[in-house]
LOLUM-820668 format. One record per residue (C-alpha): residue in three letters; residue number from 1; y, z, x. Coordinates in steps of 0.02 Angstrom, whole numbers, plus 50000, padded with zeros to 5 digits. Layout:
! LOLUM-820668
[node 'ALA', NUM, [Y, Z, X]],
...
! end
This chain:
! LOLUM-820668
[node 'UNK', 1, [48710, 49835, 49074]],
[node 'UNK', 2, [48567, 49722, 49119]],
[node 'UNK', 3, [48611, 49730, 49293]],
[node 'UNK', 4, [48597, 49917, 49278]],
[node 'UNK', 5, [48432, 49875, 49195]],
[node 'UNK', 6, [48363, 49779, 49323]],
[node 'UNK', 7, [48430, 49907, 49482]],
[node 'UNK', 8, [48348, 50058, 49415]],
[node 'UNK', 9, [48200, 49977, 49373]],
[node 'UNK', 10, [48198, 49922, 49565]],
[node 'UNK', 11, [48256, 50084, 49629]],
[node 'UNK', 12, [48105, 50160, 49529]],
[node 'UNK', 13, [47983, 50038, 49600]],
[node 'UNK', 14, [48027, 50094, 49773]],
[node 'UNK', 15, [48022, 50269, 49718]],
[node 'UNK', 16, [47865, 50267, 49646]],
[node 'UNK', 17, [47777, 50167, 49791]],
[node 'UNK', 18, [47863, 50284, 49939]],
[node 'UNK', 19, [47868, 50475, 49883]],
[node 'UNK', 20, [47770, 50592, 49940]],
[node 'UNK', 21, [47821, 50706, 49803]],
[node 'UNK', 22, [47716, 50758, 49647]],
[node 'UNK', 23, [47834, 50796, 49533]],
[node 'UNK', 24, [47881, 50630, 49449]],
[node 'UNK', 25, [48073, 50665, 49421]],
[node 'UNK', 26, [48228, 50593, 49449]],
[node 'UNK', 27, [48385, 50674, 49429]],
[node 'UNK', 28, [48556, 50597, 49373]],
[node 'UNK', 29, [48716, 50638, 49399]],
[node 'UNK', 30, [48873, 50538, 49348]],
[node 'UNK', 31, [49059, 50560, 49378]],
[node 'UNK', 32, [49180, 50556, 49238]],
[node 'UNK', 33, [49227, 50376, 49256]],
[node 'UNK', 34, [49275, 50294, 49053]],
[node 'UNK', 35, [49095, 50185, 49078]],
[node 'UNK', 36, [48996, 50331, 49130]],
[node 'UNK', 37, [48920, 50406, 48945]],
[node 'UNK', 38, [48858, 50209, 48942]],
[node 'UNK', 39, [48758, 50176, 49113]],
[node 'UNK', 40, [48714, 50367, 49094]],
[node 'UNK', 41, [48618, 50299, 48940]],
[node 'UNK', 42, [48562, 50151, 49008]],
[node 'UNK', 43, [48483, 50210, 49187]],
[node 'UNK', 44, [48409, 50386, 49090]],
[node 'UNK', 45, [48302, 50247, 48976]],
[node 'UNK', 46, [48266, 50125, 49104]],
[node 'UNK', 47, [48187, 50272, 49202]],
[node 'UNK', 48, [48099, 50356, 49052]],
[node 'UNK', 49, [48046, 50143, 49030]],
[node 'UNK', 50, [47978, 50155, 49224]],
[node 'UNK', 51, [47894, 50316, 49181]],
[node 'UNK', 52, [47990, 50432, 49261]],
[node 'UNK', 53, [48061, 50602, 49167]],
[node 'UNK', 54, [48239, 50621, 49216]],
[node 'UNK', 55, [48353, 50797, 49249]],
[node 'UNK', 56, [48500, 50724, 49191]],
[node 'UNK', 57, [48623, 50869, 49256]],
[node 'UNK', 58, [48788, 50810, 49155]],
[node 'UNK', 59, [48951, 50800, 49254]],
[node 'UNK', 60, [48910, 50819, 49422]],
[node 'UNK', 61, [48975, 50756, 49603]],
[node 'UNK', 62, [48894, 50666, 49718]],
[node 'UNK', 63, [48841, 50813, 49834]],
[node 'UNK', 64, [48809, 50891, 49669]],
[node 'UNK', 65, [48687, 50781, 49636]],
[node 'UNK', 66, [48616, 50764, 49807]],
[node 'UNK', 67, [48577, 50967, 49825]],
[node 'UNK', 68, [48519, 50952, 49644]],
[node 'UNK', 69, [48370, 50840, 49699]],
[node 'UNK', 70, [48289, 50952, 49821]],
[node 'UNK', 71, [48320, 51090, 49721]],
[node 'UNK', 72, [48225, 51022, 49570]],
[node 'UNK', 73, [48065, 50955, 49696]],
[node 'UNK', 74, [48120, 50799, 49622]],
[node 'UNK', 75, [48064, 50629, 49682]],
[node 'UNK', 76, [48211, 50540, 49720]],
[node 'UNK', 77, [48412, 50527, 49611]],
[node 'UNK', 78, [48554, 50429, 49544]],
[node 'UNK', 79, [48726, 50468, 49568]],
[node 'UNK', 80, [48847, 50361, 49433]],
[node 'UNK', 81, [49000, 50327, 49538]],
[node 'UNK', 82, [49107, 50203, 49609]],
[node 'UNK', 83, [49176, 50347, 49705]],
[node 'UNK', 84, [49354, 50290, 49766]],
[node 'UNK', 85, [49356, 50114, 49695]],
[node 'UNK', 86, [49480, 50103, 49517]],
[node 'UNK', 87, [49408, 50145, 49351]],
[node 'UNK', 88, [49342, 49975, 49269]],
[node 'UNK', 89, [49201, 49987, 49409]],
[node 'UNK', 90, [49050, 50082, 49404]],
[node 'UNK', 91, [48893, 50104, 49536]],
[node 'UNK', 92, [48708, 50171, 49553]],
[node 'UNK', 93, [48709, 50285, 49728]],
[node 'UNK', 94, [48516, 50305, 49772]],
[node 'UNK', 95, [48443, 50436, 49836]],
[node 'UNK', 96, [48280, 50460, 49889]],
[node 'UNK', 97, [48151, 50644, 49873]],
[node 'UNK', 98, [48292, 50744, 50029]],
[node 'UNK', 99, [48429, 50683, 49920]],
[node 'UNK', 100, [48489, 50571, 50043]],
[node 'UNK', 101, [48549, 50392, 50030]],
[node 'UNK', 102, [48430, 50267, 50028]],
[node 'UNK', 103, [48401, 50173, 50232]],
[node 'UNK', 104, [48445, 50001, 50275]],
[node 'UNK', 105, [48268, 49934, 50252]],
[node 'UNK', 106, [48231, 50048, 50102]],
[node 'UNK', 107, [48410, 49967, 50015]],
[node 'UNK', 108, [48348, 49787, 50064]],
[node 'UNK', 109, [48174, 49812, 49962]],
[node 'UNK', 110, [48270, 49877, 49791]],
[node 'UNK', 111, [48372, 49700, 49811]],
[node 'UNK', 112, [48195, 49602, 49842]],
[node 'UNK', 113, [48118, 49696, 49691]],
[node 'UNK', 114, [48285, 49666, 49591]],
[node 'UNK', 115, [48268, 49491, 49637]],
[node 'UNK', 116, [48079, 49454, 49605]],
[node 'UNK', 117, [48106, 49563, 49453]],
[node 'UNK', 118, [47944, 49641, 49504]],
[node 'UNK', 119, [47932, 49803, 49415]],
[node 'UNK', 120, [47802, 49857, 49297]],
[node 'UNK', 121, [47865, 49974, 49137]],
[node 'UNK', 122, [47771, 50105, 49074]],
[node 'UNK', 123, [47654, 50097, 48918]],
[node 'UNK', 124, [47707, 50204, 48760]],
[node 'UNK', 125, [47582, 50348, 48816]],
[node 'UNK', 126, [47657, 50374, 48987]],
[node 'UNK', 127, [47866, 50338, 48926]],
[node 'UNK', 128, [47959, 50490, 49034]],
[node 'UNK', 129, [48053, 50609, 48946]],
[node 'UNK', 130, [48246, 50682, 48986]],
[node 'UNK', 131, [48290, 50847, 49023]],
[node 'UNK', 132, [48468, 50915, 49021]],
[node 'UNK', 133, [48520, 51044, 49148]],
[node 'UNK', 134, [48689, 51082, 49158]],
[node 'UNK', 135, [48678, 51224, 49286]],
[node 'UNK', 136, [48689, 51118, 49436]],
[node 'UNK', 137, [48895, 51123, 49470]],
[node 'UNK', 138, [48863, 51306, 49483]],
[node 'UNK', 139, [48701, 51308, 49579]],
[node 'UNK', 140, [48817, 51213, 49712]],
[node 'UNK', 141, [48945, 51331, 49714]],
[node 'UNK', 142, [48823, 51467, 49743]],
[node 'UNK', 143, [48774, 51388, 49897]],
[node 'UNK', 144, [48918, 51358, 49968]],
[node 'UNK', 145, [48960, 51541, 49932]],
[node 'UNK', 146, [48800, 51583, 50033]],
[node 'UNK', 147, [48847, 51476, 50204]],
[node 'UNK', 148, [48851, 51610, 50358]],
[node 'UNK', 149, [49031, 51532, 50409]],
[node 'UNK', 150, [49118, 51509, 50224]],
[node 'UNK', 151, [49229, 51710, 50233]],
[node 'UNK', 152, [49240, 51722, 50054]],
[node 'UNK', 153, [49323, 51917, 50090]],
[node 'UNK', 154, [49456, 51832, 50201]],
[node 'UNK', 155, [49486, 51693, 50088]],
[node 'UNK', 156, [49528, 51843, 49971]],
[node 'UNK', 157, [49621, 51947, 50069]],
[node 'UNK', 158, [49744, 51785, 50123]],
[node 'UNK', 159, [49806, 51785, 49932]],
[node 'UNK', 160, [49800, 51570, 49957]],
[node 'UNK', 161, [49921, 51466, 49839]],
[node 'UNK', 162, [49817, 51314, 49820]],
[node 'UNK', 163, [49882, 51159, 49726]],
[node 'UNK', 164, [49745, 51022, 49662]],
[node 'UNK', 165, [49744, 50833, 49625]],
[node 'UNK', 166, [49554, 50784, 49543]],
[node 'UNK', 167, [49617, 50611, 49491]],
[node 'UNK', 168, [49527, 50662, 49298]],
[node 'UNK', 169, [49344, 50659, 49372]],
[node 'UNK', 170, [49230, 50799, 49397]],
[node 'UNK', 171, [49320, 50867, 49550]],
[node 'UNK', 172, [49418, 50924, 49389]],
[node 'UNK', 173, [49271, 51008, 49324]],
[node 'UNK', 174, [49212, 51086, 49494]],
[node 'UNK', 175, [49359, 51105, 49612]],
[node 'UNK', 176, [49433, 51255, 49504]],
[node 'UNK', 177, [49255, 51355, 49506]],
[node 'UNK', 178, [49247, 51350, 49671]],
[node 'UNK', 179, [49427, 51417, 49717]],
[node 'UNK', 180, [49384, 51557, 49579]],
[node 'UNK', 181, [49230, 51603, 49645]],
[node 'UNK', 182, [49313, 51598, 49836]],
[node 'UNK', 183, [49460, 51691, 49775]],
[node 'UNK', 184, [49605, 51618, 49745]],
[node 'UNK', 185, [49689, 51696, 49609]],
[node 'UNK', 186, [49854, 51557, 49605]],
[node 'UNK', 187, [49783, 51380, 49577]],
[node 'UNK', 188, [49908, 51241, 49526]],
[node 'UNK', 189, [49826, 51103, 49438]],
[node 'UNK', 190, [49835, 50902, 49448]],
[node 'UNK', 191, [49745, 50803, 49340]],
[node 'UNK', 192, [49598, 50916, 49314]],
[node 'UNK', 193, [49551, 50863, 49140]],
[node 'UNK', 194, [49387, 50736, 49171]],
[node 'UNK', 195, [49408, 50577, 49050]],
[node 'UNK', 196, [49401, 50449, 49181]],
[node 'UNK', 197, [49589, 50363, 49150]],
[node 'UNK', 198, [49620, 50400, 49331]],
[node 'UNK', 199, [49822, 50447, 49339]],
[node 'UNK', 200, [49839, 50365, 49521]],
[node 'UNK', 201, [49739, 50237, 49631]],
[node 'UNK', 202, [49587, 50368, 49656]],
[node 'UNK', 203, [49561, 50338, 49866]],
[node 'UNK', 204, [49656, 50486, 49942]],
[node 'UNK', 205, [49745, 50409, 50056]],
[node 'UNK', 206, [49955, 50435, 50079]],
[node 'UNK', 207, [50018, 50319, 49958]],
[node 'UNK', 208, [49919, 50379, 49816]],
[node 'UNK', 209, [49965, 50565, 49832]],
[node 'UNK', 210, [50139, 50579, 49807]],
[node 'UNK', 211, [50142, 50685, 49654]],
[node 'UNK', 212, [50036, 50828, 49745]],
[node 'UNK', 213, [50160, 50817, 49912]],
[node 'UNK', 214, [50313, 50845, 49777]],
[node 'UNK', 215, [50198, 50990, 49699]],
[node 'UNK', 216, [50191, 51089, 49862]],
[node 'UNK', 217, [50348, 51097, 49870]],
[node 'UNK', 218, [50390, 51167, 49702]],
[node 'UNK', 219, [50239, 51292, 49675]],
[node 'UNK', 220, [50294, 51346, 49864]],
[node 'UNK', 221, [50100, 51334, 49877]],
[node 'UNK', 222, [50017, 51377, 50062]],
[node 'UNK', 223, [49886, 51199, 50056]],
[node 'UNK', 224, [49857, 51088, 49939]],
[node 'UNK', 225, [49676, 50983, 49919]],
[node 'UNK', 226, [49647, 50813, 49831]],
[node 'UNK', 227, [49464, 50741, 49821]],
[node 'UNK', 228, [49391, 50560, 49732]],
[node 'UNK', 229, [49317, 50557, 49599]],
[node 'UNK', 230, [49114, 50595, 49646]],
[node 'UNK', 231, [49210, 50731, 49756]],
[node 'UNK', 232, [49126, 50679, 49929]],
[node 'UNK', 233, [49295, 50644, 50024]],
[node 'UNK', 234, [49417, 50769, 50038]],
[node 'UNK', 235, [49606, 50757, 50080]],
[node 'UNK', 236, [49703, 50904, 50133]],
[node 'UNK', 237, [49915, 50925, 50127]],
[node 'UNK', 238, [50023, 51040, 50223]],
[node 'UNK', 239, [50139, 51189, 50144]],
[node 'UNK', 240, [50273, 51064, 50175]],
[node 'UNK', 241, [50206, 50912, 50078]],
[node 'UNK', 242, [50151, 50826, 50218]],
[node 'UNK', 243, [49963, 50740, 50229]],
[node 'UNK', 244, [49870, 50837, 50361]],
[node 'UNK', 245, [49769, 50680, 50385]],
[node 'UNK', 246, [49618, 50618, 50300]],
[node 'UNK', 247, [49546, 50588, 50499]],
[node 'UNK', 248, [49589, 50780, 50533]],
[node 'UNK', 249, [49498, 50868, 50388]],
[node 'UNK', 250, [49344, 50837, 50476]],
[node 'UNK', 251, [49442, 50886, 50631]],
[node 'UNK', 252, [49485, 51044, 50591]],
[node 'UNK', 253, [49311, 51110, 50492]],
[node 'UNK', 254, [49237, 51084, 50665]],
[node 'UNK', 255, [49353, 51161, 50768]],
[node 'UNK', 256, [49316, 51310, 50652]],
[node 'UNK', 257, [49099, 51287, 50654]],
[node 'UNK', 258, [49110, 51231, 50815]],
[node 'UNK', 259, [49226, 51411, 50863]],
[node 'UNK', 260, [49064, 51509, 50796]],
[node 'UNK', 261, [48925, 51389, 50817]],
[node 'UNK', 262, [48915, 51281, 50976]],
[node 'UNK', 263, [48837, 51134, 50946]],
[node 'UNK', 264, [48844, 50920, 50941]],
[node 'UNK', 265, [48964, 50857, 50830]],
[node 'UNK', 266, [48935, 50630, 50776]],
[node 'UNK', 267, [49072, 50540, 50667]],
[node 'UNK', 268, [49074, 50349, 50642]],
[node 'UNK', 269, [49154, 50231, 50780]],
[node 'UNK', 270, [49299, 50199, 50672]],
[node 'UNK', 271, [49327, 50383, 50649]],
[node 'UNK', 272, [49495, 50481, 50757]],
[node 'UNK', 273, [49456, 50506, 50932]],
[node 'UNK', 274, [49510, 50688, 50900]],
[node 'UNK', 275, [49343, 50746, 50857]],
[node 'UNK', 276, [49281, 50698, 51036]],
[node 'UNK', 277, [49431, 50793, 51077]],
[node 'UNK', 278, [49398, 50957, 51006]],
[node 'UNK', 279, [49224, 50948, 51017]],
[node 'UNK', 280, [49245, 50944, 51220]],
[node 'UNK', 281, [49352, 51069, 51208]],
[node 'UNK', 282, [49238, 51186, 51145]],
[node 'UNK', 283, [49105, 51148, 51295]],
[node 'UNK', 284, [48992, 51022, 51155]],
[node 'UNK', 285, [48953, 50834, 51152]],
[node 'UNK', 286, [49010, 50732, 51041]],
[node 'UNK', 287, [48921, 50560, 50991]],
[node 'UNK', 288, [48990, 50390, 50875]],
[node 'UNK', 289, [48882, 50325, 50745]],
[node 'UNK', 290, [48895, 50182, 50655]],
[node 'UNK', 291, [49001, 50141, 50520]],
[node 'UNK', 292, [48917, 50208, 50339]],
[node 'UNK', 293, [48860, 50388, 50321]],
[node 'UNK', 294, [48667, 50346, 50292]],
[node 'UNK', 295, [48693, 50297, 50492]],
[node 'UNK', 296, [48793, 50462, 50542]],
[node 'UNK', 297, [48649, 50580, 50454]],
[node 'UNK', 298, [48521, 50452, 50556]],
[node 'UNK', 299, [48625, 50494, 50725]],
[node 'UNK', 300, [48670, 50691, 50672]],
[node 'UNK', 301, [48462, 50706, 50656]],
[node 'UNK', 302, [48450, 50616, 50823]],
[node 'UNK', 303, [48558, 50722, 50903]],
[node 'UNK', 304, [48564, 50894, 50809]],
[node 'UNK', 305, [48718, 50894, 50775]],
[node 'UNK', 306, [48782, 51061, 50688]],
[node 'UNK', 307, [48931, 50983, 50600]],
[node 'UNK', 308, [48983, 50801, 50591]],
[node 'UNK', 309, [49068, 50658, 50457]],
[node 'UNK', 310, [49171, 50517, 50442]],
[node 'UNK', 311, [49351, 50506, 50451]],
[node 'UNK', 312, [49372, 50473, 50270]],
[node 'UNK', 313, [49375, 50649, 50247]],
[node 'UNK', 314, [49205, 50654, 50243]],
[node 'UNK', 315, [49125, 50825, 50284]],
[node 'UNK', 316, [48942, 50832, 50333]],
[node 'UNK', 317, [48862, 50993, 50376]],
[node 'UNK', 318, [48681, 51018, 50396]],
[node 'UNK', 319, [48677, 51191, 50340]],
[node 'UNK', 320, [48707, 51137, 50162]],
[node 'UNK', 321, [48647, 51000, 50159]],
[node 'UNK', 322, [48639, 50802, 50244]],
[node 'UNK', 323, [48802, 50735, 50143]],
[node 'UNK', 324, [48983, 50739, 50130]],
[node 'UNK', 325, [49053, 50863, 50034]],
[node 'UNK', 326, [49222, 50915, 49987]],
[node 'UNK', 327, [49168, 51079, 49923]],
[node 'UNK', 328, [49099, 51136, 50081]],
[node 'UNK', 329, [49242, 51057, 50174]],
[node 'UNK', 330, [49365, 51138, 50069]],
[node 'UNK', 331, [49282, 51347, 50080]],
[node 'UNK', 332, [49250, 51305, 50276]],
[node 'UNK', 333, [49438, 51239, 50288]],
[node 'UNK', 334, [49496, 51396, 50191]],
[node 'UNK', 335, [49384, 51524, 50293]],
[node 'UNK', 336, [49490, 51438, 50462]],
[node 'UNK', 337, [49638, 51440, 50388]],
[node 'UNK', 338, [49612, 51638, 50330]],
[node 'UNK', 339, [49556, 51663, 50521]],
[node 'UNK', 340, [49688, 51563, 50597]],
[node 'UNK', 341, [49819, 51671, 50511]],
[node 'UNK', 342, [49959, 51506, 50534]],
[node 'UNK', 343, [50020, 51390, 50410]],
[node 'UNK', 344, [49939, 51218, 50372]],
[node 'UNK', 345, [50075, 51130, 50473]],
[node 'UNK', 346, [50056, 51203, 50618]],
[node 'UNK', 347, [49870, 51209, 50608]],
[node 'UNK', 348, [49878, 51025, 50618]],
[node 'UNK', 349, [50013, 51042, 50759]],
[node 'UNK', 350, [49861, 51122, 50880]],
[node 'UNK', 351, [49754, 50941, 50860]],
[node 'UNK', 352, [49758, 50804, 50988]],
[node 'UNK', 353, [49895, 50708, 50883]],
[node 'UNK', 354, [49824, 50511, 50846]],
[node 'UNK', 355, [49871, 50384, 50742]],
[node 'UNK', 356, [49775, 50241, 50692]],
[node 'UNK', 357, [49798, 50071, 50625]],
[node 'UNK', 358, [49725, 49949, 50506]],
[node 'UNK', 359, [49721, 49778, 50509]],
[node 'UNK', 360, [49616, 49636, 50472]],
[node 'UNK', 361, [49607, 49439, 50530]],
[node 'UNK', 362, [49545, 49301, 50403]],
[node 'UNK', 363, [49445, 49175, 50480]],
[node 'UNK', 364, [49369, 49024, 50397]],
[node 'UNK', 365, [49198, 49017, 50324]],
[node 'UNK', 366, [49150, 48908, 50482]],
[node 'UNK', 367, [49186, 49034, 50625]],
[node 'UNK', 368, [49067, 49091, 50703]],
[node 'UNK', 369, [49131, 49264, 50711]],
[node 'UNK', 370, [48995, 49347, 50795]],
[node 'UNK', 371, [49017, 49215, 50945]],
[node 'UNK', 372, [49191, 49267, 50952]],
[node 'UNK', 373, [49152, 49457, 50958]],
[node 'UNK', 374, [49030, 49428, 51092]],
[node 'UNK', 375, [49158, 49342, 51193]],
[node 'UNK', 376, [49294, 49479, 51176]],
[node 'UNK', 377, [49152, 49593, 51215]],
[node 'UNK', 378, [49140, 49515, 51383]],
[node 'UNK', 379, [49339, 49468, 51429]],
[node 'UNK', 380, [49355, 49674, 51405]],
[node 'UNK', 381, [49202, 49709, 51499]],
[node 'UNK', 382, [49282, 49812, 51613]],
[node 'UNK', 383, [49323, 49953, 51472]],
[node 'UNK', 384, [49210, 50068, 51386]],
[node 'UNK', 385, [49111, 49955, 51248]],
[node 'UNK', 386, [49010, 50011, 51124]],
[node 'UNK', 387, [48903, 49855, 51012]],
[node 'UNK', 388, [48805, 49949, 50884]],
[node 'UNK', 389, [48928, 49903, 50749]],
[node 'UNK', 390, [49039, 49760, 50791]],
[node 'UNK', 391, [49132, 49794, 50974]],
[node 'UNK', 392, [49237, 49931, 51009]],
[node 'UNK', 393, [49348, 49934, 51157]],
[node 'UNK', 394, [49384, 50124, 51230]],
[node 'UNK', 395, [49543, 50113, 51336]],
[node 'UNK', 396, [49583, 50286, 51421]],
[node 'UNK', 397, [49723, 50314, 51308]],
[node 'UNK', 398, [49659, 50231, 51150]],
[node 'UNK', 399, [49546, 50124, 51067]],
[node 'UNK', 400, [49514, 49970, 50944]],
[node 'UNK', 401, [49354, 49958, 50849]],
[node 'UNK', 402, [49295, 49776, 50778]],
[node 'UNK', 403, [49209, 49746, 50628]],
[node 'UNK', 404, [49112, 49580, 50542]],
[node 'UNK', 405, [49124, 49579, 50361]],
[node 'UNK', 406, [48956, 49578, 50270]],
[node 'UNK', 407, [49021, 49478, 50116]],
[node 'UNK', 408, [49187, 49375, 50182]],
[node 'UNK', 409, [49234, 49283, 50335]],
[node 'UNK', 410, [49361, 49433, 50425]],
[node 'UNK', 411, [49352, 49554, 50571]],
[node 'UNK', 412, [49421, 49694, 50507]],
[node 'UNK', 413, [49525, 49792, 50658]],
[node 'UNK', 414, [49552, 49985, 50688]],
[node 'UNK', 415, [49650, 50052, 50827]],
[node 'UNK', 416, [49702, 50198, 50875]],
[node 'UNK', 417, [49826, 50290, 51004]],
[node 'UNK', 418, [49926, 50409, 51057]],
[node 'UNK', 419, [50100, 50334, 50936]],
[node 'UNK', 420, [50088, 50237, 50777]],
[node 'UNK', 421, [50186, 50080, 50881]],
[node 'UNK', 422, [50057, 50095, 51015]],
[node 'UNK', 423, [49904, 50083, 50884]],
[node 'UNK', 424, [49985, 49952, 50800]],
[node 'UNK', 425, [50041, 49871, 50974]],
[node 'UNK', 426, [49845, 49865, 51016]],
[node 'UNK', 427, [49784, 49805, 50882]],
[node 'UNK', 428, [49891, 49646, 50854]],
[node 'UNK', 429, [49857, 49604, 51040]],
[node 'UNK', 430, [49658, 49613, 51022]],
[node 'UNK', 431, [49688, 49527, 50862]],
[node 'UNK', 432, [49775, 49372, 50944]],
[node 'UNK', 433, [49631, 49354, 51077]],
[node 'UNK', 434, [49521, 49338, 50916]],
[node 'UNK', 435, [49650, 49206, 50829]],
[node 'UNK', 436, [49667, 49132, 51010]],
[node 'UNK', 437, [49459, 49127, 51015]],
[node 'UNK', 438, [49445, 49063, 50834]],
[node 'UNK', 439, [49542, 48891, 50876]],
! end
């Protein structure tokens, strides 16, 4: 709690010193995480302490919470999430008066003011006050309703079975609203009810979404989407069980914005090579950002990109809004798969077909690991580099992307090709040269 304390009071400091906004509110939002009726409380009186009145808007998602900032005029807001992580942690996401995250430089002058402790509270004549507005979940859904490229009359006419896994956060809340109000009349729930005691490992990645896969199969249901728990990364499974691929839901929402809307598309460097793919395929450029999505929104602005993300299943679509967001992802997927007229599976039979691999090499505190990277930038200088986050190494047939860690001494190590042996293959030889380097 006092470290939530002495955050806001930071974040607040910035706030107050940078907007250009008159309104002098912040809005909070909070997941449904077990600790969040606590640092709700806490960061709703720190700000009223700082001066500010606060729109606390209940149970809300991240993107939720990001529309709900511009929507209100409000000067900047806090989203109360540890979005995938498990449920003993909890997080403050900033946002600042777009309801964006914070920048780089803009994050490093909370920590200084954290650090000095240089904040000044306000005097009893000037505490904020809190306002509760719990209209905000369906605000969202409204405008996602409204998007020119969301068919909600051939999401209707397709008569969808959809199957759900909210991992009891506000996805749980949300998720259902938004099939309703697209609708689907056959909805077949997982873990919808939002107290926080998360019934699986909350990332949505393969090993934590085995119960969904087995309830395809059972409610014979036609897709199948499972989200984290502030609902900004979205996970999509085939009729058959399978995982369509957290790397292909941002895949396939292009394919269908890029189909109607030529235009750029930007994920991060580690993200599938399959969105450069598809993107050329449609006659458009595609450009890598760097790894975190404050730099992808940075590089979609850059490059006006109409559609663009992270391979996390993160969805980021400037017509909404500058975030990811699985409720957009999810009525955009459903309008191409109404369109499409084919199954899920074989939807995700017509992408470039990638697989990637993960690894990681631990290095002593000593190394001097961005000496080494330098030096396997230049032994594979014959390749396609790119150094604006770590090195990564384009081969024609498939890639490995190196990463520093900010807070331990590894290189973490993504590859990707063409077979799951041939990703792994690539990755373990790049990952010698480094132990090789490191001696």
């Amino acid at each position: 709690p006092l470290d939530i304390v002495k955050f806001t009071s930071a974040y607040a400091t910035l706030i107050r010193k940078t907007t250009t906004v008159k309104s002098n509110k912040i809005v909070v939002g909070r997941d449904a995480r077990i600790s969040g009726e606590m640092v709700k409380n806490v960061v709703c009186g720190t700000l009223m302490g700082m001066g500010f009145d606060v729109v606390n808007i209940g149970l809300a998602s991240t993107p939720t919470t990001e529309l709900a900032v511009t929507m209100e005029g409000a000067c900047g807001g806090v989203i109360l999430t540890a979005s995938h992580n498990p449920k003993q942690w909890n997080a403050l996401k900033l946002l600042n008066e777009r309801g964006e995250f914070l920048n780089a430089a803009e994050g490093a002058e909370v920590l200084k003011i954290a650090a000095e402790e240089s904040f000044v509270f306000a005097d009893v004549d000037n505490l904020g006050k809190v306002y509760v507005n719990n209209t905000y979940n369906q605000k969202h859904i409204e405008s996602v309703l409204k998007l020119d490229l969301v068919d909600v009359e051939a999401i209707r006419a397709a008569n969808f079975r959809v199957a759900i896994d909210c991992v009891n956060s506000v996805g749980g809340v949300v998720i259902p609203e938004l099939l309703s109000a697209l609708g689907v009349k056959e909805i077949f729930k997982l873990h919808c009810a939002p107290h926080g005691n998360f019934a699986h490992n909350p990332e949505p990645i393969p090993e934590n979404l085995t119960e969904i896969s087995d309830l395809m199969k059972h409610a014979k249901a036609d897709v199948g989407f499972v989200v984290d728990p502030d609902v900004d990364r979205l996970a999509i499974i085939s009729e058959d069980g399978e995982m369509f691929g957290e790397e292909y839901t941002l895949v396939a929402v292009s394919d269908y914005v890029l189909s109607h809307t030529p235009g750029n598309t930007v994920s991060n460097l580690s993200s599938s090579r399959a969105l450069r793919d598809v993107t050329r395929a449609h006659g458009c450029e595609y450009n890598a950002a760097a790894v975190g999505e404050v730099n992808v929104v940075t590089k979609m602005k850059a490059t006006n990109a109409i559609i663009g993300g992270e391979g996390n299943g993160g969805v980021i679509y400037p017509a909404s809004h500058y975030g990811r967001d699985a409720l957009v992802g999810i009525a955009l997927f459903l309008s191409h798969l109404a369109h499409e007229g084919k199954k899920v599976s074989e939807l995700r039979a017509s992408y470039p077909a990638y697989f990637m691999a993960k690894n990681r090499v631990d290095l002593t505190p000593e190394t001097d690991v961005d000496a080494i990277l330098a030096k396997v930038k230049e032994l594979y200088k014959n390749e396609e580099i790119n150094d604006i986050d770590g090195v990564k190494i384009d081969f024609p047939d498939k890639w490995v992307h190196l990463r520093k860690s900010n807070t331990e001494p590894i290189i973490r190590v993504y590859s990707e090709a063409a077979t799951p042996e041939a990703a792994e293959e690539i990755g373990q030889q790049i990952m010698k040269v480094i132990e090789d380097l490191a001696k």
